[in-house]
Each structure stands twice: as structure tokens, then as C-alpha cells.
Wavefront OBJ file of the C-alpha trace (Angstrom):
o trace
v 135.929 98.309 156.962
v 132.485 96.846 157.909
v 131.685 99.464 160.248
v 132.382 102.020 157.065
v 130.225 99.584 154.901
v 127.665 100.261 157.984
v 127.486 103.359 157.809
v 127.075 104.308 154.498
v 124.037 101.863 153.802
v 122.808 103.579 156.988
v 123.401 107.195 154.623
v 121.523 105.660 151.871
v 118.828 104.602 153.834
v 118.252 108.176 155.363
v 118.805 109.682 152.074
v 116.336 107.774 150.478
v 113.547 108.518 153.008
v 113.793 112.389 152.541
v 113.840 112.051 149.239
v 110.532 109.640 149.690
v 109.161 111.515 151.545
v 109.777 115.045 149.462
v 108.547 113.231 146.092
v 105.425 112.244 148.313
v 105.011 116.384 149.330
v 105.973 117.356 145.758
v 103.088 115.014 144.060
v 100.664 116.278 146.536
v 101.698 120.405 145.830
v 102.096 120.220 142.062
v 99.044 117.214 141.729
v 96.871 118.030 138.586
v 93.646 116.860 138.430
v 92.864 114.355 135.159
v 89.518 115.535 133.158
v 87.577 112.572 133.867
v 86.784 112.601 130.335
v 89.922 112.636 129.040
v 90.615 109.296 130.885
v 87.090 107.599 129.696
v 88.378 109.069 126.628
v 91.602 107.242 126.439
v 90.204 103.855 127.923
v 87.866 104.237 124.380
v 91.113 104.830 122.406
v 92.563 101.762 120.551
v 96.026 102.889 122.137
v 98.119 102.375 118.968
v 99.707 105.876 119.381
v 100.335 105.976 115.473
v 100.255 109.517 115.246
v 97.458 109.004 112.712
v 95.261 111.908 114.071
v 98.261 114.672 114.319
v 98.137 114.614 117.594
v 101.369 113.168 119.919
v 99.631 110.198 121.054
v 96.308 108.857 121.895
v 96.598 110.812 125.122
v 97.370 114.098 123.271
v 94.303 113.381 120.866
v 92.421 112.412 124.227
v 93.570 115.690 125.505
v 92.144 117.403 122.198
v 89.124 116.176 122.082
v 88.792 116.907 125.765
v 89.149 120.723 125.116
v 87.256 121.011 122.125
v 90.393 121.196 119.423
v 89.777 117.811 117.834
v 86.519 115.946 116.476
v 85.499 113.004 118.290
v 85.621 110.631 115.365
v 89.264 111.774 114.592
v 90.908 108.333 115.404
v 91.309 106.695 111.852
v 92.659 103.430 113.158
v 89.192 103.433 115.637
v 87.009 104.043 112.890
v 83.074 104.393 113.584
v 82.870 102.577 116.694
v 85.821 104.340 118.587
v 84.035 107.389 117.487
v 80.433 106.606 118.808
v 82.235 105.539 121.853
v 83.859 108.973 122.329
v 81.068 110.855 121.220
v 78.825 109.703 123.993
v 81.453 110.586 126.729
v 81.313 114.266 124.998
v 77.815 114.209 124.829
v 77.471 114.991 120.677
v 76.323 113.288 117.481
v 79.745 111.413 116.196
v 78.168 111.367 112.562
v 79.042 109.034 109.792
v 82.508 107.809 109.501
v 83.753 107.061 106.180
v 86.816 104.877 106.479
v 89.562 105.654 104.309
v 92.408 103.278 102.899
v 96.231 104.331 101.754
v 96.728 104.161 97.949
v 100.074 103.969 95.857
v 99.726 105.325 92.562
v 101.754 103.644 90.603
v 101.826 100.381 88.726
v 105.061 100.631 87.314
v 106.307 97.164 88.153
v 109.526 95.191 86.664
v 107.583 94.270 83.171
v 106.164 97.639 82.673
v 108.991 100.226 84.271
v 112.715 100.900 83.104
v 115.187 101.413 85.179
v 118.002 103.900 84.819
v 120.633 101.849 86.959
v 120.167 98.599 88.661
v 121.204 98.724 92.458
v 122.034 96.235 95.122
v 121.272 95.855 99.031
v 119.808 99.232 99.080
v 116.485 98.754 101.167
v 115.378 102.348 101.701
v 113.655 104.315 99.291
v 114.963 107.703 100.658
v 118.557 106.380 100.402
v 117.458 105.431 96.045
v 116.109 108.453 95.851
v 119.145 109.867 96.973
v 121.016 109.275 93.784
v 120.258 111.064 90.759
v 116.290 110.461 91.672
v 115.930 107.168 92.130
v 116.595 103.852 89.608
v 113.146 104.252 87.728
v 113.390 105.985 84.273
v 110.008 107.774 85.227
v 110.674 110.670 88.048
v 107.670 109.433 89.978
v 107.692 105.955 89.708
v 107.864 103.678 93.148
v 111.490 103.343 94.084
v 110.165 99.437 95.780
v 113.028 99.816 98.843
v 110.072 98.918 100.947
v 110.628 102.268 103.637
v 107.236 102.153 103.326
v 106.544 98.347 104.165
v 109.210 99.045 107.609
v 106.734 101.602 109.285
v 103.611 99.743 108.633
v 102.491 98.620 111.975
v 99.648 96.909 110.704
v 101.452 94.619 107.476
v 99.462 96.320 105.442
v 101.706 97.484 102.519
v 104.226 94.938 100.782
v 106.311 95.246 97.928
v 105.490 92.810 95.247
v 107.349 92.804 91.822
v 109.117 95.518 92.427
v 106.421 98.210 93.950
v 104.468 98.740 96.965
v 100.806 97.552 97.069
v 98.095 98.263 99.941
v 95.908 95.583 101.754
v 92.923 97.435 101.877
v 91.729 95.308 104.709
v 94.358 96.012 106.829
v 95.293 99.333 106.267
v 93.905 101.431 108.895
v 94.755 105.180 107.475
v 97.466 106.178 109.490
v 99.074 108.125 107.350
v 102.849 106.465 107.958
v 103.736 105.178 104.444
v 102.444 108.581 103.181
v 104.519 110.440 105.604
v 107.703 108.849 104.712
v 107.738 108.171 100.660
v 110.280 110.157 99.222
v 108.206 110.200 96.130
v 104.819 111.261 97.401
v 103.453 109.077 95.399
v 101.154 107.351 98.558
v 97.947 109.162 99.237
v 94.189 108.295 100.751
v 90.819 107.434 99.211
v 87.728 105.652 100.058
v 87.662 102.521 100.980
v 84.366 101.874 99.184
v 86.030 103.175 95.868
v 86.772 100.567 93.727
v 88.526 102.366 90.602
v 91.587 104.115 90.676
v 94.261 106.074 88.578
v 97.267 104.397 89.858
v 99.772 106.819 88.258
v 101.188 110.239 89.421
v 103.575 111.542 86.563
v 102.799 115.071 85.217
v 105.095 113.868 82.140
v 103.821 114.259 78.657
v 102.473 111.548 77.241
v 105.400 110.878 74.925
v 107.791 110.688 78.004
v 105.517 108.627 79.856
v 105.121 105.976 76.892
v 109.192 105.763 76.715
v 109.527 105.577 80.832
v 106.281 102.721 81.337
v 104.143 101.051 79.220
v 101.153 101.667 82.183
v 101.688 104.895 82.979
v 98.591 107.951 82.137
v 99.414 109.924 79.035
v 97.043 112.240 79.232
v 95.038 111.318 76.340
v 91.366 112.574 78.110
v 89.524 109.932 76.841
v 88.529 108.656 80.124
v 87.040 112.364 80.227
v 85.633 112.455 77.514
v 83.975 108.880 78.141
v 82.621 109.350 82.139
v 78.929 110.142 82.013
v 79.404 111.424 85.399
v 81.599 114.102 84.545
v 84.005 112.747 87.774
v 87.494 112.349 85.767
v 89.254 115.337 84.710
v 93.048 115.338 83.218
v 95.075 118.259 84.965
v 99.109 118.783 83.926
v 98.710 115.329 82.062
v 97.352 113.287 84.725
v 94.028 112.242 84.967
v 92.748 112.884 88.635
v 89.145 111.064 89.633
v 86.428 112.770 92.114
v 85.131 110.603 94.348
v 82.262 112.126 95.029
v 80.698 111.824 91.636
v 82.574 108.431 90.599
v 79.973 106.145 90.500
v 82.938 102.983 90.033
v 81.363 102.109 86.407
v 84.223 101.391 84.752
v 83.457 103.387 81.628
v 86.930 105.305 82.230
v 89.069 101.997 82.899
v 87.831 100.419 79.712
v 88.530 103.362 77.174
v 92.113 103.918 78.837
v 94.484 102.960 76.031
v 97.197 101.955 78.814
v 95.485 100.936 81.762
v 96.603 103.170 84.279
v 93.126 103.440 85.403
v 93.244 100.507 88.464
v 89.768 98.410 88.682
v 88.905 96.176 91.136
v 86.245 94.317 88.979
v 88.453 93.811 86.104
v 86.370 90.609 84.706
v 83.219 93.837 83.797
v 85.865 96.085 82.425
v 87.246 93.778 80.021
v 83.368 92.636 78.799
v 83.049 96.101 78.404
v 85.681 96.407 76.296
v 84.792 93.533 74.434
v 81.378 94.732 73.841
v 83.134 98.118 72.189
v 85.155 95.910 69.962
v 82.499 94.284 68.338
v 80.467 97.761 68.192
v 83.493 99.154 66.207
v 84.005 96.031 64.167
v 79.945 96.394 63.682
v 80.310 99.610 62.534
v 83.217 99.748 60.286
v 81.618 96.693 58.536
v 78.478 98.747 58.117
v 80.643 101.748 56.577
v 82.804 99.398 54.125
v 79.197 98.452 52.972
v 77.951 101.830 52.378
v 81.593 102.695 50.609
v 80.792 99.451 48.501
v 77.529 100.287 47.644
v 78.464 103.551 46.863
v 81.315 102.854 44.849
v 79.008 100.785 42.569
v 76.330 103.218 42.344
v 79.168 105.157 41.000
v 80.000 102.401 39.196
v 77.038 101.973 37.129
v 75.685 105.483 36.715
v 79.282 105.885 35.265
v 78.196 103.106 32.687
v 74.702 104.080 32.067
v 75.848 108.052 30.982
v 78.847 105.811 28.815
v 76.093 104.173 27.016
l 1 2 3 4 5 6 7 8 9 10 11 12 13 14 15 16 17 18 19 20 21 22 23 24 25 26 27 28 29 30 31 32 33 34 35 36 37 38 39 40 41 42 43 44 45 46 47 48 49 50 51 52 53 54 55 56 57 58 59 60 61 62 63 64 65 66 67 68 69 70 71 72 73 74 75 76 77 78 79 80 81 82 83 84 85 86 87 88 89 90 91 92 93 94 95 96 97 98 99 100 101 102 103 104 105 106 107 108 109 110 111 112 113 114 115 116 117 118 119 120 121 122 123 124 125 126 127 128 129 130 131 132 133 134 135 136 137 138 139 140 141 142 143 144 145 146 147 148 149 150 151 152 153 154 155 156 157 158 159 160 161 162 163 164 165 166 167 168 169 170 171 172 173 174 175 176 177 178 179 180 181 182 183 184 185 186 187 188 189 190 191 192 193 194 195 196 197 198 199 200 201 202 203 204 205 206 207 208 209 210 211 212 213 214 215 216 217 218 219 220 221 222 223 224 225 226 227 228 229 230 231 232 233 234 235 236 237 238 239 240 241 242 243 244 245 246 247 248 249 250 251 252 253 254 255 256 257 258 259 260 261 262 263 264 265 266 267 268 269 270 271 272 273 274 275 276 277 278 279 280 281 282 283 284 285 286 287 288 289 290 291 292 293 294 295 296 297 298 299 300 301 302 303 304 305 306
């Protein structure tokens, strides 16, 4: 019995020095030689393998970048300084990075949403969106399951009353909570842009008043208002380009339903205020002018009498 015992750790042993010793053979006939760069290009890589860049990996964006099929500043979560980093091992101008921040548009909370059903322990959006589209009354409206909130790897995105909301200083662009809404209603903008429309219904404006009292309608007046000509309304949603917005607030204070989201709310409002008390101004200057030309009615009317 022991000699057997013996014998067969004696087996092992042999066994597992050939095999040693052909793994050793094997890694020295199929070595591959490592781009140098690609490895200084890793060591500059954060290393959060987020999938961010499309690439599998911060060695397959390494690898990318490497061979000339990826830009050197195309780590989001690295930002400017990852990308300077990189762009000296390659030898080229990184540019200017402009950071970018995740965005749900939609502020349809629990005071301003209906709901077509209530539901219970359901924590993923895909799974509410799996019956009948979702509990929300409006077809585009943030289901709140928090799917969203589970992938973030940075707690940047929470649900709060009922609907998902960014961290701007967290979120690093990774493109995770846009990948998996069911609703698509998660998307990217600057992070330097302060004014938002935080809606993404195509409904008409009737529909959208009976669905959420926050939601865009369509109405153009935001248009019609932005002296930079950078909001336009297409299929009843008003859409802003960033490249002209100039964050004013023009478009937030004439929106009738605040779907337009502001992050200097205090100016909007005194903005608004200020076009109250031009209107009042004015339609107390017209009831004048009515008055006065009432009684000029009034007493030519008497004078041809006479």
C-alpha cells in the first residue's frame, strides 16, 4: 500500500517535470515580443477596464493606440492628463480634452409623473420595461429600478424620488448607464454646460401635459427666445447645441414647464421676474392708452351731440 502510494507521487513528480519543462520550451518557441509602447502605454492607463473607449480593456485600447487605430486621448475616465501622458510615449500633440459627463433626460419624478401601475420589489429597469413599457404613463419617462445605479463603478448615478440623477463630479463618461437603459433616455454632454433639456418624449404636447407636468411640449418658445439661435424643437422636443449655447438662461426662463434643467436657477427665476413686471408694465401702459382712448371717444361723442 505505501510502496503504491510511493510510486505514484514518484509518477507525479516525473510528470510534472516534462510538463515544466515543455511549458518552459513552448514559452520560449511561441514568445511574442510586447511593443514597448504598448506597456508604457498601459502603465499610463488608469486600469479601470470600463470598456469606456470601445475597446476590450485598457490593454486592448493600449494595443490600439499602439497601432495607430485609436487616438491617444481616447481614455474618458483618464481625461487630459492620461492623454498628455500617452501622447508623449507616441510622440504627437494630445490636443485639448473636453471632458464629458452622463446626462438623464428626464425629470419626471413622483410629484410630476403618473404611473400606469404601481409595482413592488422589481429593481431592474429592463425587467419594468418588460411589461407593457414600463409603470410611467409617459413612454420615455425613467423607469427609477436603479439598473443604471448597479453598473456605476464610480457612485456616480443614484435614484432619488423616483429617477436617476448624475453626479457630475464623479461621473467619468464611461458610457455604462447609457449602455444599459432600456429607455435610452441617458446620453453625454459637456461638463462645462450648465443648461439642459432634461426630457426625451417625441409626444405632442397635449400627451405630454396629461403624462407629466415637466415634460417639453414643444411649444418653441425657447426658440423663438435664444439669441444664439442654439435651441431648435425637432418631432416635439426641443434639442440644445452646445456649441452655440452660451448657458444664458434666456430658454429656461420662457419655458412654460420647466423642462429646460439650469444649474443657476436663483438668475433664471430673476429673469423671469424681471419679464413679469415688463408684462405687468406693459399691459398697464395699454389699459391706459384703451382708457384714454375710450374717453377721447367719449367726449368727441359729446361734443358732435351738442
Amino acid at each position: 500500500m505505501t510502496q503504491g502510494i510511493i510510486q505514484a507521487i514518484i509518477v507525479l513528480a516525473v510528470m510534472g517535470g516534462v510538463f515544466g519543462i515543455l511549458l518552459s520550451i513552448a514559452s520560449h518557441v511561441f514568445y511574442v515580443e510586447m511593443d514597448e509602447r504598448v506597456v508604457n502605454i498601459l502603465d499610463a492607463l488608469p486600469g479601470a477596464n470600463c470598456g469606456a473607449c470601445g475597446f476590450p480593456g485598457c490593454e486592448g485600447l493600449a494595443n490600439a493606440i499602439s497601432a495607430g487605430d485609436a487616438a491617444v486621448n481616447a481614455c474618458a475616465i483618464g481625461g487630459q492628463e492620461v492623454a498628455d501622458k500617452v501622447a508623449d510615449i507616441m510622440g504627437v500633440n494630445a490636443g485639448n480634452m473636453e471632458r464629458e459627463v452622463a446626462v438623464v433626460r428626464c425629470q419626471g419624478d413622483c410629484s410630476k409623473a403618473k404611473n400606469k401601475y404601481d409595482y413592488n420589489s422589481l429593481v431592474d429597469c429592463r425587467l419594468i420595461n418588460d411589461y407593457v413599457g414600463g409603470s410611467k404613463s409617459c413612454g420615455s419617462g425613467c423607469l427609477g429600478g436603479g439598473t443604471c445605479v448597479a453598473v456605476c463603478e464610480f457612485d456616480a448615478i443614484h435614484i432619488v424620488d423616483g429617477i436617476a440623477k448624475v453626479d457630475k463630479e464623479k461621473c467619468v463618461a464611461c458610457k455604462k448607464c447609457i449602455d444599459i437603459c432600456p429607455k435610452n433616455i441617458i446620453g453625454l454632454m459637456p461638463y462645462k454646460q450648465k443648461t439642459e433639456v432634461k426630457c426625451s418624449t417625441n409626444d405632442p404636447g397635449k400627451v405630454v401635459r396629461t403624462n407629466c407636468s415637466i415634460g417639453c411640449i414643444g411649444c418653441k418658445l425657447c426658440e423663438k427666445n435664444c439669441p444664439k439661435d442654439a435651441i431648435h424643437v425637432e418631432d416635439n422636443l426641443a434639442k440644445i447645441d452646445y456649441e452655440k449655447c452660451i448657458n444664458c438662461g434666456i430658454c429656461a426662463a420662457k419655458c412654460p414647464t420647466n423642462a429646460i434643467f439650469v444649474e443657476y436657477p436663483e438668475r433664471v427665476e430673476k429673469m423671469k421676474e424681471v419679464a413679469k413686471k415688463k408684462a405687468a408694465a406693459a399691459a398697464a401702459k395699454k389699459k391706459e392708452e384703451m382708457a384714454a382712448a375710450q374717453a377721447k371717444t367719449s367726449t368727441a361723442t359729446l361734443e358732435k351731440e351738442k
